[in-house]
N, C-alpha and C positions, 0 to 999 in steps of 0.2 A: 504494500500500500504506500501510495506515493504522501509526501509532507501535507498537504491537503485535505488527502483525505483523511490523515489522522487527526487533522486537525477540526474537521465537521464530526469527527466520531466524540472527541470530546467536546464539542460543544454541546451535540446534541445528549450527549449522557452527562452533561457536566453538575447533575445531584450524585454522579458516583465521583467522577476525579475531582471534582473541588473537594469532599471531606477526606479523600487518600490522600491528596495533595498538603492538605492542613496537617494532616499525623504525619507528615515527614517531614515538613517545618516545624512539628511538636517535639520527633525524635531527633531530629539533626540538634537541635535547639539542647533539648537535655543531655544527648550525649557530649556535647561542648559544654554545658555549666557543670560537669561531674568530673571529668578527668580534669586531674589536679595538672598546675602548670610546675614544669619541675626546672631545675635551674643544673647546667653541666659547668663544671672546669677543667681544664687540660692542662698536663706536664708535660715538659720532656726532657729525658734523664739519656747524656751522653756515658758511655763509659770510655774509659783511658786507659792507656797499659804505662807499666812503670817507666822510667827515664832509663834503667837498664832493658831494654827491650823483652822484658820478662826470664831475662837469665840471670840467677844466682853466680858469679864468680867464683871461680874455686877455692880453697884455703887450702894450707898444710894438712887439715884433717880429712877435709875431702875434696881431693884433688880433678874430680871430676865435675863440671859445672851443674849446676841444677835447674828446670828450667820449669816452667807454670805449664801444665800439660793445655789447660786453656789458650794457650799463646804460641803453642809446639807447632801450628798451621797456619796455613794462609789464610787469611778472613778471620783468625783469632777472637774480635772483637765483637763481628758478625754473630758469628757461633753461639757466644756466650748472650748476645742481646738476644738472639733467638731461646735460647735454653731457660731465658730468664719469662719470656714471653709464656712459654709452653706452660711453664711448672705456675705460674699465677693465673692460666685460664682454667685449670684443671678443675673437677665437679668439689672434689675435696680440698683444695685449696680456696672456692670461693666458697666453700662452708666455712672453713677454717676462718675466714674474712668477716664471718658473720652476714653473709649476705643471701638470700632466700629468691628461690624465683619468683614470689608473686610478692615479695616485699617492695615498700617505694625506694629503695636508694641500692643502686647499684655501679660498679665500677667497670674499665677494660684496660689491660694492658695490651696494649698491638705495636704491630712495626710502624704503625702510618698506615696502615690501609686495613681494607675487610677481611684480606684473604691471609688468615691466619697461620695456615699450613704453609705459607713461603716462609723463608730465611731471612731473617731481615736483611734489608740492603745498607746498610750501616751501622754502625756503632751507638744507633739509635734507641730509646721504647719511651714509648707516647703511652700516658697514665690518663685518663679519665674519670673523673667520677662524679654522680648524678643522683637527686635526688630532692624531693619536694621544699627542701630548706634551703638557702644560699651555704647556711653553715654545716649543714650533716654531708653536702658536696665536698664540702673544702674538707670538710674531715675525713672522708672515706678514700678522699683523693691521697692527704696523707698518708693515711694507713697503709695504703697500697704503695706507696713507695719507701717508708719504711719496710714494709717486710719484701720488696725488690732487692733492696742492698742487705737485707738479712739473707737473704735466698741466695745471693751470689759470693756472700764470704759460706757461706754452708760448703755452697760447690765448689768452692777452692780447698777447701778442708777434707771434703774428701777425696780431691785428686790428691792431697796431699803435696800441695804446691807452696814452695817456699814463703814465707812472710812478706820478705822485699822486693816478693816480684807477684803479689795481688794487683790483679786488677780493680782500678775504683771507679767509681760511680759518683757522679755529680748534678745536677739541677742545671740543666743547660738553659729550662725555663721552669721558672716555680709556678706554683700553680695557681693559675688566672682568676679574677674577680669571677664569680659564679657569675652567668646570665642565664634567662628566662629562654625556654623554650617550646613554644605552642606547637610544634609540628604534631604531636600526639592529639592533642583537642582539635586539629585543623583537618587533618585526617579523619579523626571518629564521626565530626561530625558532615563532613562530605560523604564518605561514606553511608550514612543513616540518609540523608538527601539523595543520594545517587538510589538508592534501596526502595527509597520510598517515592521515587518520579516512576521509577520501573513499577512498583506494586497500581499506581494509579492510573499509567497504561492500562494494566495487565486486569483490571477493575472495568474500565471504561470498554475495553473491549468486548470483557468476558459477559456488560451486558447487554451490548451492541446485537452479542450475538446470542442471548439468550431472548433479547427482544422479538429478530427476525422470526424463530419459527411460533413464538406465541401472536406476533401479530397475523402469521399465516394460518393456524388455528382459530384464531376467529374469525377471520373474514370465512374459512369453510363454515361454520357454525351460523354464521349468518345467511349462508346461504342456501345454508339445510333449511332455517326456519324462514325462509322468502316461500309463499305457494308458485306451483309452475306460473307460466303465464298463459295456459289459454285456462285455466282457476282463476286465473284473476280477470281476464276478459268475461266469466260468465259474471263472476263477482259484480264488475262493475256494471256489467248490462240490467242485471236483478235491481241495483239500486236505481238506474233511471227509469227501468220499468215502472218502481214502486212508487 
């Protein structure tokens, strides 16, 4: 059906799409004043390898150098941004976080991007954290990069890598004034509008067409109770007889 004619179909049913129309201006409406607006701030945490290129020099006692197994390869830095990435997305570490999936305040550590399963491309990890409060943002954002640099002397300990040759970690950007953002209520309630323009079509049609065969139903009914016409030719001759 061409743009016209949908357009005569709800004018002419328009006691059904005007009140479908209204309940998705009702629902779009509520589901934008109920999801809470929540406020994100972002880190980002460079790591560094030591001024000795992560080798221990050797002494009289151990003659042989020692060297950070983290730094033993090329992309050293990479590696370990990614290792650091992995072990803070995991289901038990963002319990461990205190953080719940249907709770309001949640965190991400990622490389810069969505796709988690890459390596990161630099010496990079981007910290996030979100949450109905400017301050429980800022706090979770914290937390999460405190137990970053917890997590990354753990993993030097147990490669069992020299003291003077740990890699550090630093706040290349601390973490930003929380701001507001509506994209969740902007969505919900497009969504409910896009949901409920369709339902008031899908109204308007359904009784478009439940119209057609009742009005064809009775014009036969009416035409059952018409008498033939040459009944009604005696009909009318009887009364000017009379």
């Amino acid at each position: 059906m061409d743009f016209w004619g949908t357009v005569l179909v709800l004018v002419r049913r328009w006691y059904v799409a005007l009140p479908a129309f209204l309940a998705a201006l009702g629902a779009a409406f509520y589901s934008y004043s109920t999801i809470p607006i929540t406020y994100t701030t972002s880190a980002v945490l460079v790591l560094t390898a030591p001024t000795s290129g992560g080798i221990q020099l050797p002494d009289p006692d151990q003659p042989i150098p020692r060297v950070n197994p983290l730094l033993n390869f090329d992309h050293g830095l990479d590696v370990a941004a990614s290792i650091l990435i992995s072990v803070m997305s995991t289901p038990d570490m963002v319990a461990d976080m205190g953080v719940t999936s249907d709770g309001p305040t949640t965190y991400a550590v990622t490389n810069g991007t969505q796709n988690l399963e890459s390596l990161a491309t630099g010496p990079l990890v981007f910290v996030q954290g979100e949450s109905q409060t400017p301050q429980e943002a800022t706090r979770i954002a914290r937390k999460a990069i405190e137990r970053v640099k917890k997590e990354l002397d753990v993993r030097q300990r147990q490669v069992q890598a020299p003291a003077g040759t740990y890699i550090t970690i630093s706040e290349a950007v601390p973490p930003t004034t929380p701001v507001p953002q509506q994209g969740k209520k902007l969505r919900s309630a497009a969504s409910a509008l896009g949901l409920g323009l369709i339902g008031a079509l899908t109204a308007a049609f359904a009784a478009e067409s439940l119209a057609k065969p009742l009005r064809t139903g009775l014009g036969r009914l009416r035409r059952r109770d018409e008498p033939p016409a040459e009944e009604s030719e005696l009909v009318s001759a009887a009364r000017k007889g009379a």
